[in-house]
C-alpha positions in Angstrom: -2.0 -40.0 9.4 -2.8 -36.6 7.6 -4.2 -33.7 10.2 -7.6 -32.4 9.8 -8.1 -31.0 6.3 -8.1 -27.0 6.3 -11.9 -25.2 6.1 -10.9 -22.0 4.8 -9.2 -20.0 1.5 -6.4 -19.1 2.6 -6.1 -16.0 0.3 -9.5 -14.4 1.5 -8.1 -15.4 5.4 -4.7 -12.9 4.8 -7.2 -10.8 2.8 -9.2 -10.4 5.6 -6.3 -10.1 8.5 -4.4 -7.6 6.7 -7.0 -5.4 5.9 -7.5 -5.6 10.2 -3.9 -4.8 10.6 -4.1 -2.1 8.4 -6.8 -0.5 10.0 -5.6 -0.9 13.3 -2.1 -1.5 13.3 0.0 -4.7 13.9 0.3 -3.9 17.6 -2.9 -3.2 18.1 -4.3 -6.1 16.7 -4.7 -8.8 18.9 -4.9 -12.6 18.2 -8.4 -12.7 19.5 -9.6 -9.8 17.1 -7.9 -12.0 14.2 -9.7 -14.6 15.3 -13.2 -13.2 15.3 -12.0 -11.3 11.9 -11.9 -15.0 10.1 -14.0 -16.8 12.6 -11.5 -19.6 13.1 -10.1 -21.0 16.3 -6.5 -20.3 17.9 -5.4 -24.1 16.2 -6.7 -24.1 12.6 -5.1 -20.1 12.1 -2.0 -20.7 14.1 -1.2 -24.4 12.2 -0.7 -22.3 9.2 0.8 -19.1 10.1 3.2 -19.9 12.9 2.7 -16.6 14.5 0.6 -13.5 14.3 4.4 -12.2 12.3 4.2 -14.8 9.9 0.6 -13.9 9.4 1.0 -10.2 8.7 4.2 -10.9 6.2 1.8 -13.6 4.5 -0.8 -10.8 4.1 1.6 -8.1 3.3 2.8 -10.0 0.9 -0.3 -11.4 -1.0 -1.4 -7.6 -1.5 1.2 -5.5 -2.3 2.8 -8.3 -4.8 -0.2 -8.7 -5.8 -1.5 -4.5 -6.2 2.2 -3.8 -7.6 1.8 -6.4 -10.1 -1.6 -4.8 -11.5 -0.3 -1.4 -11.1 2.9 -2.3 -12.9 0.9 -4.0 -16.0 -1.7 -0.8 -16.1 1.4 1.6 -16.2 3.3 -0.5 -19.1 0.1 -0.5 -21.0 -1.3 2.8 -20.7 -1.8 5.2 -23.8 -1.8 7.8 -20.8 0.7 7.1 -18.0 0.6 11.0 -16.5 -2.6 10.8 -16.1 -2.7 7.1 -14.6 -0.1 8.6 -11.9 -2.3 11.2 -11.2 -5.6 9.3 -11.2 -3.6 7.2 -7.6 -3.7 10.4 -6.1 -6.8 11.6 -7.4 -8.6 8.6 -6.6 -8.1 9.7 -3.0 -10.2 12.6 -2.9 -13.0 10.8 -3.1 -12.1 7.9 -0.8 -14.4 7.4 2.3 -13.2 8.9 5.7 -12.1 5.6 7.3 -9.7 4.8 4.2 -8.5 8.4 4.4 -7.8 7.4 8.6 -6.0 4.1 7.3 -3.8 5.8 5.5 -1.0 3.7 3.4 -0.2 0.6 5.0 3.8 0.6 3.8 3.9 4.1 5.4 2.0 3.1 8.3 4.3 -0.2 8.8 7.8 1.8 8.4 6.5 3.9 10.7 5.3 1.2 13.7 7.8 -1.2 12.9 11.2 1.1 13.5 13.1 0.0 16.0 11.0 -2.6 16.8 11.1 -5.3 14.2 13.5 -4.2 11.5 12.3 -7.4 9.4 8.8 -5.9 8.9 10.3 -2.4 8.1 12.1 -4.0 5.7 9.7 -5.8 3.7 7.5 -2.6 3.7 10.3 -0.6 2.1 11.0 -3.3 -0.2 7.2 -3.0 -1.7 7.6 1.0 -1.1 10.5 0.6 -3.1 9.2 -1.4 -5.9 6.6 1.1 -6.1 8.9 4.3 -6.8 10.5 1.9 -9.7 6.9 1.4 -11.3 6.4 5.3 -11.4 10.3 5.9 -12.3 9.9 3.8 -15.0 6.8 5.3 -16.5 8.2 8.6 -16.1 11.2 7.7 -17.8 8.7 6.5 -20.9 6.8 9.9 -20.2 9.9 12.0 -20.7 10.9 10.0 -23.6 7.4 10.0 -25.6 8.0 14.3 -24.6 4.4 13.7 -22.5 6.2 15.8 -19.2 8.5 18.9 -20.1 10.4 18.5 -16.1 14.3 18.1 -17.2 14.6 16.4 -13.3 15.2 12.7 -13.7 12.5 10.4 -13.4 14.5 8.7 -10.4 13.8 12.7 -8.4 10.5 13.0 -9.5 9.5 9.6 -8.4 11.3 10.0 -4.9 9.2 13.0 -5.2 6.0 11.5 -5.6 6.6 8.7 -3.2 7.5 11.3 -0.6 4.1 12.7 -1.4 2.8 10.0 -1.5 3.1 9.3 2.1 2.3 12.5 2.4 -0.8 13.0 1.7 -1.4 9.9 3.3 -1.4 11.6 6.6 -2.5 14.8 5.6 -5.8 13.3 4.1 -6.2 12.3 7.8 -6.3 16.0 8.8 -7.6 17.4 5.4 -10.4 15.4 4.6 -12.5 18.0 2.9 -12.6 16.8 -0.8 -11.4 20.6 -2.4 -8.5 20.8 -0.2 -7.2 17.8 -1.1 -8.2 18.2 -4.9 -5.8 22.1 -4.3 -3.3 20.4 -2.7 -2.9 17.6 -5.4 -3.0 20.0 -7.8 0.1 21.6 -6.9 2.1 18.7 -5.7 1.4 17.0 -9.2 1.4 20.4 -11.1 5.1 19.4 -12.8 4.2 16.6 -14.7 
């Protein structure tokens, strides 16, 4: 006999739970707060998603596979990757305060899982990771097409900009006003 069938979309449910982790961190987020989120009870989530782990992998997974995937396709097709680099940085100034208190959720997970769940940790660094190879890679075109004049290699100036990256990501937190993070953009991104 087949068990009840499921009542919700999955996709929107991870949707929805890791947008909650992100804003309040894995820790912080309890199973009753998930609950509520989707408005499902402790059986139907739990059935699917073993535990409140499996749940945030699911969810990690689902949107930066699926954000890195976009990203990667915009950079590859751009007639202006430079200025699509600098547009994700950009794009922050005029992000609302809570996103600039969310910060990034792979910087934000490094930092909570570390020496407590080196799994997690890992899968953030992975999609971190895969992130510096999109922006090496259309640096590498950049430098080739004679679109940046930097002699560093793209794999430096990618670490560069993902160590900016997280960053600004906490800075933002402190520095909300929209000129000083405009200035400090500026001269972070001023070499390409």
């Amino acid at each position: 006999m087949a068990g009840r069938p499921r009542i919700f979309d999955q996709g929107e449910l991870l949707s929805q739970t890791i947008h909650l982790f992100w804003k309040n961190g894995f820790e912080a987020t309890t199973t009753n707060d998930l609950l509520k989120e989707v408005n499902l009870n402790k059986g139907s989530l739990y059935n699917v998603f073993k535990s409140k782990k499996e749940l945030f992998k699911a969810g990690l997974t689902q949107m930066e596979q699926g954000g890195l995937e976009r990203l990667e396709q915009r950079m590859q097709e751009s007639t202006q990757p430079i200025e699509d680099i600098k547009a994700l940085f950009y794009d922050m100034v005029d992000a609302s305060f809570d996103e600039h208190c969310k910060g990034c959720i792979l910087g934000n997970s490094i930092i909570e899982f570390t020496g407590k769940d080196e799994e997690l940790k890992a899968l953030a660094i992975q999609y971190l990771q895969r992130f510096e190879s999109i922006l090496q890679s259309t640096l590498q075109r950049a430098q080739t097409e004679g679109l940046i004049t930097s002699t560093h290699s793209p794999a430096l100036l990618s670490r560069h900009l993902i160590n900016f990256w997280n960053g600004i990501n906490v800075t933002r937190r402190v520095y909300a006003e929209k000129d000083e993070l405009k200035e400090l953009i500026d001269l972070n991104l001023s070499f390409i």
